[in-house]
Every structure is written in C-alpha cells, then in structure tokens.
C-alpha positions in Angstrom: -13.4 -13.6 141.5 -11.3 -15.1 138.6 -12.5 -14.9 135.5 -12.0 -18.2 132.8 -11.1 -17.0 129.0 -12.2 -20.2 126.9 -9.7 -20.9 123.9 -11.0 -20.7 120.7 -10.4 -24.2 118.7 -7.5 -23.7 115.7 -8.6 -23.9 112.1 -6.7 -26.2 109.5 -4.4 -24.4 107.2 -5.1 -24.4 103.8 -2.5 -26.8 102.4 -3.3 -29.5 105.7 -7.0 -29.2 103.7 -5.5 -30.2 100.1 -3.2 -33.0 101.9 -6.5 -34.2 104.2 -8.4 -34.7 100.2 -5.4 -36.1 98.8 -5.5 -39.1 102.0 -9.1 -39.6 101.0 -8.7 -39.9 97.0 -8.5 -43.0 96.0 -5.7 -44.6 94.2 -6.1 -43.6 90.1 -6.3 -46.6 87.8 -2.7 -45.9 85.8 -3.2 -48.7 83.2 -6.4 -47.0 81.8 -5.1 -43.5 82.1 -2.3 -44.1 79.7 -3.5 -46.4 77.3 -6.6 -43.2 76.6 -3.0 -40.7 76.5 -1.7 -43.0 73.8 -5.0 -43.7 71.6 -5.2 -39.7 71.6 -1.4 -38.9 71.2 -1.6 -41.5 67.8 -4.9 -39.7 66.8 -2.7 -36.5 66.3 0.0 -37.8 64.7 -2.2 -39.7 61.9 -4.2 -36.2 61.5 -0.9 -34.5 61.3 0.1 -37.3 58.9 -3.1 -36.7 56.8 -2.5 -33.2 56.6 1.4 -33.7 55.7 0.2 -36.4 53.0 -2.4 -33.8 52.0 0.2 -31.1 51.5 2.8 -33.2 49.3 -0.4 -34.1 47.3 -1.4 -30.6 46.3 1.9 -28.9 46.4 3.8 -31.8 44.5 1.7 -34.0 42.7 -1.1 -31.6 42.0 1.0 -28.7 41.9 1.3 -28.0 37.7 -2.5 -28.6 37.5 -3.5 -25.9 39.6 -1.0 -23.6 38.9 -2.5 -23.7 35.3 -6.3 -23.5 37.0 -5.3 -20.2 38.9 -3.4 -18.9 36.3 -6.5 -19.0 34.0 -8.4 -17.3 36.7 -6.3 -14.8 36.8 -5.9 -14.2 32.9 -8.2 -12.0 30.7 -8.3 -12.5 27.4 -8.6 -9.5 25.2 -10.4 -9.2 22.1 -6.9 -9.1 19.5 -5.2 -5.6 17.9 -5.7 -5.8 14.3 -1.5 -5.3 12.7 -1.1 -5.2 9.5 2.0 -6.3 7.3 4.6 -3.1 6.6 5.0 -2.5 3.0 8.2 -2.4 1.5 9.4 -1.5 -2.3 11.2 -3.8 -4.1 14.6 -1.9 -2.6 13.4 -2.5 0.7 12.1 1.4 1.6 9.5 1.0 3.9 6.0 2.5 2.5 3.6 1.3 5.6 4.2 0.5 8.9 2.8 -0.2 12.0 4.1 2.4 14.5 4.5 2.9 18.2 2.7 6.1 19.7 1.1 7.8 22.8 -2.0 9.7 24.2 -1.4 12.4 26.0 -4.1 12.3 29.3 -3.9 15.2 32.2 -5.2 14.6 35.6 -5.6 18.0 37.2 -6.7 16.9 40.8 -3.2 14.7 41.0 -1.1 18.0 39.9 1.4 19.5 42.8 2.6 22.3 40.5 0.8 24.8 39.5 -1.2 24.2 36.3 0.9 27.3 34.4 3.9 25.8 35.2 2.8 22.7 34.1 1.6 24.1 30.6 4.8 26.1 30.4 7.0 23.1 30.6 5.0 21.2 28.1 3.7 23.7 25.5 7.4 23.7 23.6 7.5 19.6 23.6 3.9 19.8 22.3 4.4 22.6 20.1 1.2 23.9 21.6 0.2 27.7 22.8 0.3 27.7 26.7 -3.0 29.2 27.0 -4.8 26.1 25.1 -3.2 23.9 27.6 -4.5 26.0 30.4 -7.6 25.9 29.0 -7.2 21.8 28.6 -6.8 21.8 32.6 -9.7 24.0 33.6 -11.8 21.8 31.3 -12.0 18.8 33.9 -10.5 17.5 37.0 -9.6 14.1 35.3 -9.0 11.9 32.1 -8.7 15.1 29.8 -7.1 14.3 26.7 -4.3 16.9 25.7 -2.4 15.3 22.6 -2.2 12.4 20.3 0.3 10.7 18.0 3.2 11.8 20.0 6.5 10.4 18.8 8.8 7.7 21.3 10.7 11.0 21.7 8.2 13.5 22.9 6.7 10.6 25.3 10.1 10.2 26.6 10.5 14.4 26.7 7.4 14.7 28.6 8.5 11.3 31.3 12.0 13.5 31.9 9.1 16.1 32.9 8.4 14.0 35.6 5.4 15.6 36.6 2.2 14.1 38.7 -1.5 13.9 36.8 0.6 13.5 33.5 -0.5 9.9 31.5 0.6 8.3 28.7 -0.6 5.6 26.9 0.7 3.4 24.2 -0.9 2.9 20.9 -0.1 2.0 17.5 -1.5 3.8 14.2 -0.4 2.8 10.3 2.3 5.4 9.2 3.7 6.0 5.7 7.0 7.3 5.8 6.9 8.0 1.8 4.0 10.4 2.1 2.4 11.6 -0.8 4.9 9.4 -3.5 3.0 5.9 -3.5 -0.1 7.1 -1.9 -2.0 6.1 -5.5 -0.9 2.3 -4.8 0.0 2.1 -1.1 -3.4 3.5 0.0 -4.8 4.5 3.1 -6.3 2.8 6.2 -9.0 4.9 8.6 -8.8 5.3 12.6 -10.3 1.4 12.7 -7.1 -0.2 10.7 -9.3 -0.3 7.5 -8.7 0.0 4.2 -10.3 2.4 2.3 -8.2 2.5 -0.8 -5.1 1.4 -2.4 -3.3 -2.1 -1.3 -4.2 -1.4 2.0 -7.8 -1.9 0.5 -7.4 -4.9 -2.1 -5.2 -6.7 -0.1 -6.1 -6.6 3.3 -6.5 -10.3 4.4 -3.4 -11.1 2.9 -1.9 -7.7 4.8 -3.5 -8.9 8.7 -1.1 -10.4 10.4 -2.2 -13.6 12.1 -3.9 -12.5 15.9 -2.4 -13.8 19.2 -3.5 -15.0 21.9 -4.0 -12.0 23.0 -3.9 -12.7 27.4 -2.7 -10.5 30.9 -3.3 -10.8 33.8 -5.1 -9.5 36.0 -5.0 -9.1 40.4 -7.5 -10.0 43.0 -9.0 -6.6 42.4 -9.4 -6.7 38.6 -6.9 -4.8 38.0 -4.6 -5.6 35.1 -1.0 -6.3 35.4 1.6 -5.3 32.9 3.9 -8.4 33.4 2.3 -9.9 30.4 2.0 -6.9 27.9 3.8 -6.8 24.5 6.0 -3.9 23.4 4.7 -4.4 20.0 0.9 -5.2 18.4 -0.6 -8.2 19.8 -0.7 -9.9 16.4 2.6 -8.4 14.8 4.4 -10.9 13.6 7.8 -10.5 10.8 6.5 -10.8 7.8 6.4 -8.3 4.9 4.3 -7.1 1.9 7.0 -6.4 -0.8 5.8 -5.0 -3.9 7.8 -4.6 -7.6 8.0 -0.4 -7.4 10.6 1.3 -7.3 10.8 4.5 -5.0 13.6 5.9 -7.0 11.8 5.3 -10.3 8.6 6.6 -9.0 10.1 10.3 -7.4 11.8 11.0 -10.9 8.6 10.1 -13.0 6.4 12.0 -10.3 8.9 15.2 -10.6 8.8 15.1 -14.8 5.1 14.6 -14.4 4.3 17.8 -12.0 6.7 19.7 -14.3 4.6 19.7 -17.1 1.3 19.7 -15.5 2.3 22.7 -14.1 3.9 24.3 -17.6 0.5 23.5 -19.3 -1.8 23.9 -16.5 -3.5 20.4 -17.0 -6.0 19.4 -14.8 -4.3 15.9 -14.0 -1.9 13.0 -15.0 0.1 9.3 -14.8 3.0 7.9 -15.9 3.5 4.2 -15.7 6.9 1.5 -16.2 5.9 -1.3 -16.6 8.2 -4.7 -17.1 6.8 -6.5 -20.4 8.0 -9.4 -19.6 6.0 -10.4 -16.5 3.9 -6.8 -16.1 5.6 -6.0 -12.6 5.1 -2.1 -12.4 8.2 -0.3 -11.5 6.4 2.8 -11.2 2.9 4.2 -11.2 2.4 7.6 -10.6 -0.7 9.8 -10.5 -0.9 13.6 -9.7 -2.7 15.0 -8.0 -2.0 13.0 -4.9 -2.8 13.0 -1.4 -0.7 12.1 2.1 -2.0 9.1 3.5 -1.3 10.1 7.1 -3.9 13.1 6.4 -6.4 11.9 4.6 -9.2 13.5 5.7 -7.9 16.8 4.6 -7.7 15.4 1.1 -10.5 15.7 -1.9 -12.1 12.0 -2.1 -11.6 12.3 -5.4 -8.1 11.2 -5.3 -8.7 8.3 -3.3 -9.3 6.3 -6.6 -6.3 5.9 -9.1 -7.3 7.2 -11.9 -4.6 5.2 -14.2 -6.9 2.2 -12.9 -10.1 3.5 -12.3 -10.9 6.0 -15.1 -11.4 5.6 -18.9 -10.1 7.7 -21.6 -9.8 7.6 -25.7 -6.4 6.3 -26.2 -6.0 8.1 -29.8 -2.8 7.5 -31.1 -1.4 5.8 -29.2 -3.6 2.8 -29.7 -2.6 3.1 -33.6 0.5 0.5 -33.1 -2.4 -2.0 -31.7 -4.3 -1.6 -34.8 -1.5 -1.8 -37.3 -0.7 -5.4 -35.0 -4.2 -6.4 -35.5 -4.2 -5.4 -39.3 -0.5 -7.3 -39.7 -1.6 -10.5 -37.8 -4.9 -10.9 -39.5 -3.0 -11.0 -43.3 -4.6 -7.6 -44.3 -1.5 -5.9 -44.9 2.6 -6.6 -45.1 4.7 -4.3 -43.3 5.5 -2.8 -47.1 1.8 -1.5 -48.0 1.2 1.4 -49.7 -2.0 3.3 -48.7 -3.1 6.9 -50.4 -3.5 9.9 -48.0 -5.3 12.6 -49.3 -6.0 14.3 -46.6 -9.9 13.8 -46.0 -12.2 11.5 -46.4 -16.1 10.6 -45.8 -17.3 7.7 -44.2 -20.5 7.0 -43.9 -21.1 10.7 -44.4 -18.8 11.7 -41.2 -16.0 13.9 -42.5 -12.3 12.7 -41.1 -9.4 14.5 -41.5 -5.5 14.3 -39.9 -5.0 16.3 -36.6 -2.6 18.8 -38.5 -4.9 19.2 -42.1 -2.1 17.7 -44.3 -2.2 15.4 -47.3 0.5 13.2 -47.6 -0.4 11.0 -50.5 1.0 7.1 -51.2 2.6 6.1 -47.8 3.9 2.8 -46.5 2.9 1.8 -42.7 5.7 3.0 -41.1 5.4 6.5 -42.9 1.9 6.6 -41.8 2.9 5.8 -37.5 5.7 8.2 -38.2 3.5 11.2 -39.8 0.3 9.7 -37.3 -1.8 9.7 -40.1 -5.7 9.4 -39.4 -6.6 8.6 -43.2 -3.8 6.6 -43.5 -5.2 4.5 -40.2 -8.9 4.1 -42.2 -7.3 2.8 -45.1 -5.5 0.4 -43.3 -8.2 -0.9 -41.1 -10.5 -0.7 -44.5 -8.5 -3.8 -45.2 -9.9 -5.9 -41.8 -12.9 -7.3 -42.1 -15.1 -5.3 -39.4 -16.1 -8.1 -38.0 -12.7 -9.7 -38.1 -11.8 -6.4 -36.5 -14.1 -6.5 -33.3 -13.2 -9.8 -32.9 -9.4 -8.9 -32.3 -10.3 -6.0 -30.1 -12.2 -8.5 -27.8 -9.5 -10.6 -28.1 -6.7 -7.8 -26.7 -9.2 -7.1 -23.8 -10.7 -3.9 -25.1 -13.9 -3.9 -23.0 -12.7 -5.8 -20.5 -10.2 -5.4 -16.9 -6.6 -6.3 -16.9 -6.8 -8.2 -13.7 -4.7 -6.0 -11.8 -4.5 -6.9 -7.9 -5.4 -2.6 -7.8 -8.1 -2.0 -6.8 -11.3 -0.4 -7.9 -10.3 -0.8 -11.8 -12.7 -0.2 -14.3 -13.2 -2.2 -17.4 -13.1 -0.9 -20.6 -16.1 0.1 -22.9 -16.9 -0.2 -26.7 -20.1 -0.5 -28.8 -21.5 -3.7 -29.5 -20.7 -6.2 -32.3 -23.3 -5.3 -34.6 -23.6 -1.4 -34.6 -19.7 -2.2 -35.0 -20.3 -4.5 -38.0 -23.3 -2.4 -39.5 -21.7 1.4 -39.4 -18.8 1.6 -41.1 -17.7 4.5 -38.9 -17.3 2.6 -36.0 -14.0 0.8 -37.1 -13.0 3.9 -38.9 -12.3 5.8 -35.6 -11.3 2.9 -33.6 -8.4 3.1 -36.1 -7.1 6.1 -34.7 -7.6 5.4 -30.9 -11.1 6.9 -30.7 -14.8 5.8 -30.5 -13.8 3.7 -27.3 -12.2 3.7 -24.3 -9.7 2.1 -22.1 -7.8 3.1 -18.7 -4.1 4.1 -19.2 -3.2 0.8 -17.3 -4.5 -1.4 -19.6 -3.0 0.7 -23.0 0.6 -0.4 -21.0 -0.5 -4.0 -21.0 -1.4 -3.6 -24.8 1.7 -1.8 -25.8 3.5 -4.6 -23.3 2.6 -7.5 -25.6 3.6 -5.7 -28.6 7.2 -5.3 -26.7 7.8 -8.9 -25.2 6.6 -10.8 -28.4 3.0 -10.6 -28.8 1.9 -11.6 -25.2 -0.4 -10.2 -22.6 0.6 -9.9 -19.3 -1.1 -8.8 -15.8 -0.2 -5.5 -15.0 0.7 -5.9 -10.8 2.5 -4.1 -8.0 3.0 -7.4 -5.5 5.7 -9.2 -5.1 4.6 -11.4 -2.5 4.5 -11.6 1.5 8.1 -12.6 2.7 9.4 -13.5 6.1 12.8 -12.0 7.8 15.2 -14.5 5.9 13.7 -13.2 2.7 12.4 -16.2 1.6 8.3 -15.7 -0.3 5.8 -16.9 1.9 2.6 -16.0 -0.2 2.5 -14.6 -3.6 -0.6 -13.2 -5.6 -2.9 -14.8 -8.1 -2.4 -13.5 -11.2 -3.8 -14.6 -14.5 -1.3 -16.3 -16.8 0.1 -14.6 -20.2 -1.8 -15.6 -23.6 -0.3 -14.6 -26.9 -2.4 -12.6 -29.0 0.1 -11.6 -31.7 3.1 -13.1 -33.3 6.2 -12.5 -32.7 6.7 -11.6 -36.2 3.8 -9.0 -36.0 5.2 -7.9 -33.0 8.6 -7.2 -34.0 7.3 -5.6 -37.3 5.4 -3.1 -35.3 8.3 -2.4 -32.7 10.7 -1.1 -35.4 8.5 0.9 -37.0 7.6 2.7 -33.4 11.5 3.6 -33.4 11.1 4.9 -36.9 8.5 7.1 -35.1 11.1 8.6 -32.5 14.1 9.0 -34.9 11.9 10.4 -37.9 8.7 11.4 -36.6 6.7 12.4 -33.8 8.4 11.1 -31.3 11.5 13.0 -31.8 11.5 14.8 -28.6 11.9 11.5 -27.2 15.4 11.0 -28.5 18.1 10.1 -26.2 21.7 10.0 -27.7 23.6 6.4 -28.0 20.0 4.9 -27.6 17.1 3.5 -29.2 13.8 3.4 -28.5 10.5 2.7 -30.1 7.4 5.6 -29.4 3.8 6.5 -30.3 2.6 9.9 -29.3 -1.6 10.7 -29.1 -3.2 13.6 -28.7 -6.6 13.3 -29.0 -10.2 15.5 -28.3 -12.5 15.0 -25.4 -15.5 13.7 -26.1 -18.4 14.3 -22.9 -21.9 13.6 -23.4 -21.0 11.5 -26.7 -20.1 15.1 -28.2 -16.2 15.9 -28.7 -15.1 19.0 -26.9 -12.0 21.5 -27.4 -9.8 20.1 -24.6 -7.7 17.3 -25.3 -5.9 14.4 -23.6 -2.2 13.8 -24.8 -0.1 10.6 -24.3 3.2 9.4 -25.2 4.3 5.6 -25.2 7.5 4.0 -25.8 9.4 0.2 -25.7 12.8 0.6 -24.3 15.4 -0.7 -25.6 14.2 -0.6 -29.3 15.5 -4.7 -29.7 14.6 -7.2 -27.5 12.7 -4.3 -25.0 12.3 -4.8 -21.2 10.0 -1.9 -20.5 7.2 0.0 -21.6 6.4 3.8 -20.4 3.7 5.6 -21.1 2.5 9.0 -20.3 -1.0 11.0 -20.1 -1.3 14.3 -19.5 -5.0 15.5 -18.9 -6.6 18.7 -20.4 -3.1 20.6 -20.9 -3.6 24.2 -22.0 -2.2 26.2 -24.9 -1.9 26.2 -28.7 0.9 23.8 -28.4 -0.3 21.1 -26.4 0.5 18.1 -28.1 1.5 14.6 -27.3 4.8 15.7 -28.9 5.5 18.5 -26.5 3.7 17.5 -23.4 4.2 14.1 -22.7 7.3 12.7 -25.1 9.7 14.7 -22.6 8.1 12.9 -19.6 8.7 9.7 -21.3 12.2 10.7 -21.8 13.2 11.8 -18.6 12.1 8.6 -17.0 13.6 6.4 -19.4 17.1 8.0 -18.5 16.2 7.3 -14.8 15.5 4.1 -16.2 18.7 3.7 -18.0 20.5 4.9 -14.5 18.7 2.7 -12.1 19.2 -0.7 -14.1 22.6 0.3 -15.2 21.6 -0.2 -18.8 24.5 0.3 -21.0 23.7 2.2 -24.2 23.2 0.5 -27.6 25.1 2.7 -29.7 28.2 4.7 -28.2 29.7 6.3 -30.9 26.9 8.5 -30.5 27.8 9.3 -27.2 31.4 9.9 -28.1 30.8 12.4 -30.5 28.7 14.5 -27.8 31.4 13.9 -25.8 33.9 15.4 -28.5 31.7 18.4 -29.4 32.4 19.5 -25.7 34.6 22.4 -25.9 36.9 22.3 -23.2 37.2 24.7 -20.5 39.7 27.5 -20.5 42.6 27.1 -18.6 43.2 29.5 -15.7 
C-alpha cells in the first residue's frame, strides 16, 4: 500500500512581502511633497536668520551697554578709607604720613609644619618669645591675630617663609617719622584717623584727602576680586600740608630747652621763632613732649600746647609793651627822667624792684636795662588809666591771636572799671603782672614792636600744595593792624639792645652781633595769692635794625637761688639765635668784633 506525503504550500520571503506593498502603494503626489520640504527648509533659515540678527544686535550694537550693566552687577562699592594729607616742613622733612602696613593672622588647621617650627621661624622676624606664639596657635584653629604694624620688610620676611595658615593683610595707619620733635604742633590722630590734637585736629577737613570711588569686583560667589584694588588709600591723592617750621630750627631750640630744664629742674617749658614780618613760626617747641605713634602711653596732659593753651604773668618781659604804649600815647619821650627810690605804696600795696635796689633819677632805657619795677609805676603814672586799658585792649590783651593751633586760650584781665577805680591795677600791669597772656601771644606783641608797630597772626601753615609745588589752598588768617608807630617802635627796639649790651640781657650777647632783649622773671600767683616759685622768660628781636625774628623763652618753676630770667632763659635765646644765624646764613653786623676773637686765638704749637 503506497502511502501519499502531501507538500506543504511555500511561504513568501520577507523582501517578496515589502515589494508585494510597494505594487499596492499608490503613486505619492511629488508636487505637494516638496513644496511642504521647502516652506519648512525657509522656516529654518529665517529662524537661523533671526537668531544671527539677534546675536549681531546684542553682541555689536548692544554690546557697550551691557557690558557696563554687568559690570555694575558685579562691582561693590565700598564705604571710602579716610587718607589724610602728609605733612611736610618748610624744607620738605616729612612730619605725617600715611603708611603701608600689615596684620599678622595664623590659621592653625591650614599649617603642614609643626606649630614649633612655625613659631621658631617667625619669633626672630617678630621679635617675639617662641612660647607666646605657641600660645597664639593653641588659642584657636582660625583667624588668630599674631602681630600688627609690621613693616613692608617683615611682611615680605614672613612671604620668603612661605608657610601655609600664615595671612597677611594690608592696612594703612598715620606715622610720624619726627617722633616726639613737632608732636606739640603736628598732633596726633587715634585708631579711627581722627584728630585729637595738634594740626591733625584743627585742620582736619583741609588734611582729608578727597574720597574715591571707592569699587571691586566681586565673582558669581560674592567673593571679591583683587583686579581692582589700589596699592595705596582709596582716597590718597598728591597733595601736601606744608607748614613754615623748620625741623632744624626746632631740634636745636628743643636741645637748649631740655638743657636747662634739666640744670634747674623746672617743671616745664617753650621756646618760640617767630617771623615778624608775616608771624610764620619757624619753631615752636614745648617740653615735655610725647611720640605721636604712642600716644596712649603718654600723660593727656601734654596733648594741649601749652605755649597756646595755657596763661601765664608775662612780668618783664611785657615792660617793652608798656613803655610802647606809654611812648605812643605822648606820655613820655624816649629821654624821661623818672625817680627810683626803691619802694613805693600804691594804694597801700607795698612795691619794690626784684633785687631791693634804689637807683634814683633814670631815663627809660636805664630803667628796661636795670628792669626797674618803680621805675615802670612811674612811667605808666603818666597814662591815663583809662587811656591805659584802652591800649591793652587794643594789643589783644584779653583776647586770642587767631592762631590756626588749636585749642588756644584767650587772655584774661580785670575789667575796665576796677582797672580805672584802683590805682594798683595799672601799677602792676606795668611790670608784666596782675594779668595774663599765653607765651604765643607775648611773641606776637614783641613781633609788632620788631616789624614796625604791627600785629601779625602767629601760624604754622603754609598751605596745601600739589606735586609741581604750586599752592592749592592756603589758610585764613586775620590781616596785620598797626597798633604802634613806627617811631615808637623803633624807640623801644634800641633801647631792648641797650638791655643786652648793658644790662640784663648780657648773657645774651653774641660777638659781631646785635640784638635787642627783655628778660622776666616773675612770682607765681595761684588762688589770686603769689607763691615762692617763679616763671622766667627771655625775649629778643634779631637783628637789632630792621629785625626779622623774635624768640622768646619760658622756663617754668626752675629751682635754685639763681633762677633768673638772666641765667635760665637768656642762654636759650642765645643758642637758638646762633642756629638762627646758621640756618638763614645771616652775615654778622659787625665783624671787627669777630676778628679780634679771632686774633686773641693763640695758635697752636707746632710739632
């Protein structure tokens, strides 16, 4: 039996399946298709155009605008560093500055040495004990502060270190280069850049420098950037406070000064040059002093000047003024005779000369040259006392000098009528006593009897000036008024060099020279009672004719029988007159004298 296999029936393949749909598609509609293709195609090419136009708008045309909007989002504007001016002398020494230095911050969690190592390496740069610094370390992980006020040099010392957890930042703080010398005038400014006394006080405003803008940036973070940080304040600019001292001037008249407050143990003193014919100071010194850089270790007493901001009884010194005043008014000619006898009662108060002598009929100069106190009454016997008081107000007695120091104190005297009414009110203001004045203002009055008769602001500024030296801002001052003649005045000048060659004032002699002197030593008065310490002074024009200068001297409370204006401050005087002489190259009015020192030089031995 045969058996029949039945064939199974072949499948299609899988591309006969795709050619089989392909027969049955029909045909595409080609015109359609591509006109869709090219409304799309220009679709994209107009939004790439768009975005190309878009890009050449902002990045071209728009381009400065936002830089400058980003730009200000980016910048911070700090609040700006207060700078001040640097000071200068009239020699260009700088007295104040503005000066670069760093703070010293450790961060002990950043350190890879070992913190002795560390404080080993840095306690010779920091002139510090290695122990402290250890302790420093062990006070904190971070942000301890180790030093201050380091110098360029020890910042770069401790960079060369080059040590991790080690920071330094910049700062600036108000040096004084001169120390202690000018700190009376210069002044001081505290940790905020204020003034607290001196020029740095009275003139502040005129010693800010104008503030910057003051920007930096900062990054996406807020973090700032240095790109934009000065090297210098943010307000400094070039201009300088030059004042009319002289540093020269001032170191000799400081060193004459400490001399003799140390010989006599006096409890303070000033010496002041002053040009009489515009009352620029060339020097103004007051000891004791202080270092500006250290002020806080100094006694607040000596923040005030004392030349400027204390009173004294002038005594007689102030007898010149009177016998101006006496002259001017028509009381007496330059040849009156007045009787000395030694004593006298007025308004039954007993006066006497400071050295008990009678010296019977004298002419003025006699009188300046002896310093005679009865001599003085008689003389001012001839004023009418109101005529008087009038005259004194009219000098300024009672009243500032208008000084651009600060903290000055105005003189003080009794009023017009007890003045008028008590006859021994004028008799003691004719030998410097019964009021008061500050040793600034007895310069001024001696100043006008040296330039003519006029008064003049006593000053220390010169002005602001910029690099090229050219003044940019000057002070105020108030303009000189005559209040003698010139004929008064030059009466009264050559009887004060009467006083140096024939009287008091002989200690202040200095060979193929002239000058004209007064010297004053006069009693204490506290409580309105007069005490047994004394105040001595010594003033002199130089030159004797036509003078340039004033100098005056005051030597508080010196000590010992001999304590006189004679001994204590004539030789002050003196030696900063021959500074004077030396630093203005002032030839000397009569050589011979010079010469025949020269001549009485024995020669020295030959080897």
């Amino acid at each position: 039996m045969r058996l029949s296999v039945a064939t199974p029936k072949t499948r299609p393949s899988r591309r006969d399946a795709v050619k089989s749909r392909l027969r049955d598609t029909k045909p595409v509609n080609l015109p359609g298709y591509r006109s869709r293709v090219i409304w799309v195609w220009a679709l994209l090419c107009l939004g790439q155009l768009g975005l190309v136009s878009r890009l050449v708008w902002l990045q071209v045309v728009q381009a400065p605008i936002l830089q400058k909007r980003a730009e200000a989002q980016r910048s911070v504007k700090l609040p700006p560093k207060v700078a001040l001016h640097p000071i200068l002398d009239r020699n260009g020494n700088v007295l104040a500055k503005d000066e670069s230095v760093f703070r010293l911050f450790a961060h002990p969690f950043l350190f890879k040495e070992n913190k002795d190592e560390i404080a080993q390496a840095l306690a010779p740069i920091l002139k510090l004990p290695t122990d402290s610094l250890i302790k420093l370390f062990n006070s904190a992980t971070s942000g301890v502060p180790i030093a201050r006020d380091l110098s360029d040099e020890t910042a770069d010392q401790v960079r060369m270190l080059r040590l991790d957890g080690l920071e330094l930042n910049q700062e600036w703080k108000r040096t004084y280069p001169q120390k202690d010398l000018m700190s009376g005038i210069v002044g001081y400014v505290d940790a905020e850049y204020r003034g607290q006394s001196g020029l740095e006080y009275s003139l502040q405003p005129l010693l800010t420098a104008k503030p910057s803008a003051g920007l930096v940036t900062e990054d996406g973070r807020g973090y700032l950037l240095p790109n934009q940080f000065s090297e210098r304040p943010l307000n400094a600019d070039e201009l300088s406070l030059r004042l009319t001292l002289d540093s020269r001037l001032q170191w000799s008249a400081r060193t004459a000064l400490s001399r003799k407050l140390k010989q006599y143990g006096a409890l303070r003193g000033t010496v002041i040059v002053m040009d009489v014919r515009d009352g620029s100071l060339l020097a103004l010194v007051s000891e004791p002093s202080f270092d500006p850089s250290r002020f806080y270790e100094a006694n607040p007493a000596l923040f005030r000047n004392w030349a400027v901001a204390d009173l004294y009884e002038p005594g007689s010194t102030f007898k010149p003024i009177n016998v101006a005043i006496a002259l001017d008014a028509g009381a007496i000619k330059p040849d009156t005779i007045v009787y000395d006898q030694g004593n006298i009662s007025v308004g039954g108060w007993p006066i006497q000369n400071n050295d008990g002598s009678a010296y019977g009929a004298i002419n003025i100069t006699k009188v300046l040259e002896v310093s005679s106190n009865i001599g003085m009454v008689r003389i001012m016997e001839q004023v009418k006392r109101s005529t008087y008081y009038d005259y004194l107000k009219k000098i300024g007695i009672g009243e500032i000098t208008g000084t651009d120091l600060p903290f000055e104190t105005a003189g003080s005297m009794k009023d017009k009528q007890q003045f008028v009414d008590y006859p021994i009110e004028s008799a003691t203001n004719s030998f410097g006593q019964g009021f008061s004045v500050t040793p600034l203002q007895m310069a001024q009055l001696l100043g006008a009897i040296a330039n003519g008769g006029k008064i003049v602001t006593p000053h220390v500024t010169q002005g602001l000036f910029d690099p090229s030296g050219k003044l940019v801002s000057r002070p105020n001052l108030i303009a000189p008024h005559r209040v003698f003649s010139e004929e008064t005045s030059a009466s009264v000048r050559k009887m004060m060099e009467s006083v140096v060659q024939n009287g008091t004032g002989k200690p202040a002699i200095i060979p193929g020279y002239r000058l004209g002197g007064k010297t004053g030593t006069a009693q204490k008065a506290a409580g309105g009672v007069y005490q047994n310490s004394r105040i001595t002074s010594f003033v002199a024009t130089f030159p004797s004719v036509s003078p340039k200068y004033v100098v005056i001297a005051v030597v508080d409370e010196p000590k010992g029988d001999d304590a006189f204006g004679s001994t204590v401050a004539a030789p002050i005087v003196k030696s900063v007159v021959e500074t004077l002489i030396s630093v203005e190259g002032i030839p000397p009015s009569h050589p011979a004298e010079l010469q025949k020192l020269t001549d009485a030089i024995p020669p020295k031995p030959k080897p």
